[in-house]
C-alpha positions in Angstrom: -108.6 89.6 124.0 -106.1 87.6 126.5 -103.3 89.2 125.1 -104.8 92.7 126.2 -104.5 93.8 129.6 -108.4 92.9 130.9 -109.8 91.9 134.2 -113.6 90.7 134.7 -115.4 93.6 136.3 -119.3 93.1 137.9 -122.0 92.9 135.5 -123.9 95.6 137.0 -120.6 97.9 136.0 -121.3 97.3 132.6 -125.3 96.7 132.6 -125.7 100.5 134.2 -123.2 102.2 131.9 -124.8 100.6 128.6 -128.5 101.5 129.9 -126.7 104.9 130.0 -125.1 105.2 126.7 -126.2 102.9 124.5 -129.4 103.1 122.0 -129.4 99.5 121.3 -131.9 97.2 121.7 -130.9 95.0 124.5 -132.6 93.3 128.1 -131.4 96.1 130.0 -134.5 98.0 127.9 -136.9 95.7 129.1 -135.4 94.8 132.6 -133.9 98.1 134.2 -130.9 97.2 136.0 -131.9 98.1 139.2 -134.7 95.5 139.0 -134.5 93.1 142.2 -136.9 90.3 142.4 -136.6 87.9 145.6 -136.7 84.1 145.9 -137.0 82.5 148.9 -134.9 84.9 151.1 -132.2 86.6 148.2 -133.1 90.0 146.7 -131.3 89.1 143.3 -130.8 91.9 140.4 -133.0 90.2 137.7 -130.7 91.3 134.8 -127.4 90.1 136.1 -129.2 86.7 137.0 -130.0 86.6 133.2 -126.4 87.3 132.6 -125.0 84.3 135.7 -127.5 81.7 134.3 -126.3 82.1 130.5 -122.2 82.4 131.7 -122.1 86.1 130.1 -119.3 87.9 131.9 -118.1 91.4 131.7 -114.5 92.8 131.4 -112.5 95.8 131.3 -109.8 95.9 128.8 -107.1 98.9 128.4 -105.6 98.9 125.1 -102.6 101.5 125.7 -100.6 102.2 122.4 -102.2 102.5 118.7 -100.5 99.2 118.8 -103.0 97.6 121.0 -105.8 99.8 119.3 -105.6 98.5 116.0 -105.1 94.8 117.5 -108.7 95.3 119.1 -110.6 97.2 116.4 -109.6 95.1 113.2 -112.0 92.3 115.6 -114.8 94.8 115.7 -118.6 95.3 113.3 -120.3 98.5 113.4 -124.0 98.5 114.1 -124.2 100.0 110.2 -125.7 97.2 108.1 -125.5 95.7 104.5 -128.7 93.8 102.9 -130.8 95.5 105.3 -133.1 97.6 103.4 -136.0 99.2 105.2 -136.2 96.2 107.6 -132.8 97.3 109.8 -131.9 94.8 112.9 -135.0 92.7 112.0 -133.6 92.0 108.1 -132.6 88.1 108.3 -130.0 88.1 105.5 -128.7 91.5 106.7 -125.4 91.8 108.2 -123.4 93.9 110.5 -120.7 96.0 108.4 -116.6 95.2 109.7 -116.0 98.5 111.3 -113.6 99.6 108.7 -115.7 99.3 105.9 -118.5 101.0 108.0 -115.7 104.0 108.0 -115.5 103.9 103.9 -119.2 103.9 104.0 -119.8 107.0 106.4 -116.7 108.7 104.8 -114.9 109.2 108.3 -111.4 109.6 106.5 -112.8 112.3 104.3 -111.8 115.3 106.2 -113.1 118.3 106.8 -111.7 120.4 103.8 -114.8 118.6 101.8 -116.7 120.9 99.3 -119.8 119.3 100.7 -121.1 121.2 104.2 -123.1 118.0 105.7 -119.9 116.0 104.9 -118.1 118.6 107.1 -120.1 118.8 109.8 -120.3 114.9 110.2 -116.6 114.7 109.9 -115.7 116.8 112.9 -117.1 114.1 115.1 -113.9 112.0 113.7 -111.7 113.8 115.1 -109.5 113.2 117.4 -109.2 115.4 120.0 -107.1 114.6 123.1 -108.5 116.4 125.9 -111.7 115.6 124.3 -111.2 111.9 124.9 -109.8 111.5 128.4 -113.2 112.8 129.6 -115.0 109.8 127.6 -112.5 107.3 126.7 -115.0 104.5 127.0 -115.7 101.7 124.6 -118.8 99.5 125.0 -118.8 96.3 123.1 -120.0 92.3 123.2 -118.0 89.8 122.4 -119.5 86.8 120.9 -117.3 83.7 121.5 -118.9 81.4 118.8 -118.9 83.2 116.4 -115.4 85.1 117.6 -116.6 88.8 116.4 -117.1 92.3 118.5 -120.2 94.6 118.3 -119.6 98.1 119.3 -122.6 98.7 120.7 -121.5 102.6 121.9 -118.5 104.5 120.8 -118.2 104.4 116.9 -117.1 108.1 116.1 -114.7 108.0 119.0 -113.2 104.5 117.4 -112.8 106.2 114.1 -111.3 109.1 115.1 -108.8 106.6 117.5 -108.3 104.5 114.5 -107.5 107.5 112.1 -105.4 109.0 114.4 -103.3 106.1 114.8 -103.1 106.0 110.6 -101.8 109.0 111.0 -99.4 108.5 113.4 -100.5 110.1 116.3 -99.8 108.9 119.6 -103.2 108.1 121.8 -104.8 108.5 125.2 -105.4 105.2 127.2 -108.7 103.4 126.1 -110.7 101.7 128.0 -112.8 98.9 126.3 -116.1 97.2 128.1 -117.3 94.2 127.1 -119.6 91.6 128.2 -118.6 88.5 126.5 -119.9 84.5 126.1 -121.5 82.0 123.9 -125.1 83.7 124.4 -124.8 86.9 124.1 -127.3 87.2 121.5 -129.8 86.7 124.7 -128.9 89.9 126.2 -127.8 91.8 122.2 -131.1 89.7 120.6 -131.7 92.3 117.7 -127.9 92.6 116.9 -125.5 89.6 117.5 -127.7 87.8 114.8 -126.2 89.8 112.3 -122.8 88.9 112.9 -121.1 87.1 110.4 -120.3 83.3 111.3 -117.4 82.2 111.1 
């Protein structure tokens, strides 16, 4: 994203919001992030060592118009998956869905005038509301340098109702994107990021 305005932020920054937010499967479920072990005479955070020795870095990115929005999300794969069956993450032919065709499938851009009441009800969470999404403008996502693709990992209804809104012409708060990205981030992501496509 070096054409976005990001800056590397401390691991810990990102490792304590995901344990927050996020229901993947990831270290941070087996290593809490406030997990110290010592060696020799340094109290290191064992989780953020995992991230140092495998050069995984975290960033925060602000994408500021629908202009930069659109940029960023047409880069992004939903946690939804094709050819997955019963077998979810653990399905080896499986693959993550693009995040736009994740939206056909859920029917995000249905609306809420639908006849049918569970559509509905699941389409209000794809809406955008302003005031709404100033309080919790936060993107979490991994960035997978090999294989150049984006999980996001917590945030999916609030990206479709950003993306929708921006289809429909709407101007948009400031959104704040944060990553941790590498060539190994399947180490920390190991149930997901092998379901990315190659390139």
């Amino acid at each position: 994203m070096t054409e976005l305005d990001c800056i590397d932020v401390p691991i810990e920054t990102y490792t304590s919001l995901v344990f927050q937010r996020s229901n993947t499967i990831w270290l941070g479920k087996f290593i809490s992030p406030s997990m110290h072990i010592y060696i020799g005479n340094k109290n290191l955070n064992l989780l953020s060592s995992i991230f140092h020795i495998n050069n995984i870095k975290t960033r925060h990115c602000k994408l500021l118009s629908c202009g930069d929005w659109i940029k960023f999300i047409e880069t992004c794969y939903s946690l939804g998956c094709e050819n997955c069956g019963e077998d979810g993450w653990s399905a080896s032919e499986g693959r993550k869905l693009k995040f736009d065709v994740w939206m056909d499938k859920v029917e995000a851009r249905k609306g809420t005038n639908s006849q049918n009441p569970d559509l509905t009800q699941k389409c209000t969470f794809f809406k955008y509301d302003d005031s709404k999404f100033r309080e919790n403008n936060v993107i979490l996502t991994v960035y997978d340098e090999g294989k150049t693709k984006r999980l996001i990992i917590d945030g999916l209804h609030r990206a479709a109702a950003l993306t929708m809104a921006c289809e429909e012409g709407k101007s948009i708060s400031e959104v704040k994107v944060l990553e941790c990205y590498g060539m190994n981030v399947d180490i920390i992501f190991p149930l997901d990021i092998h379901q990315l496509p190659g390139n």
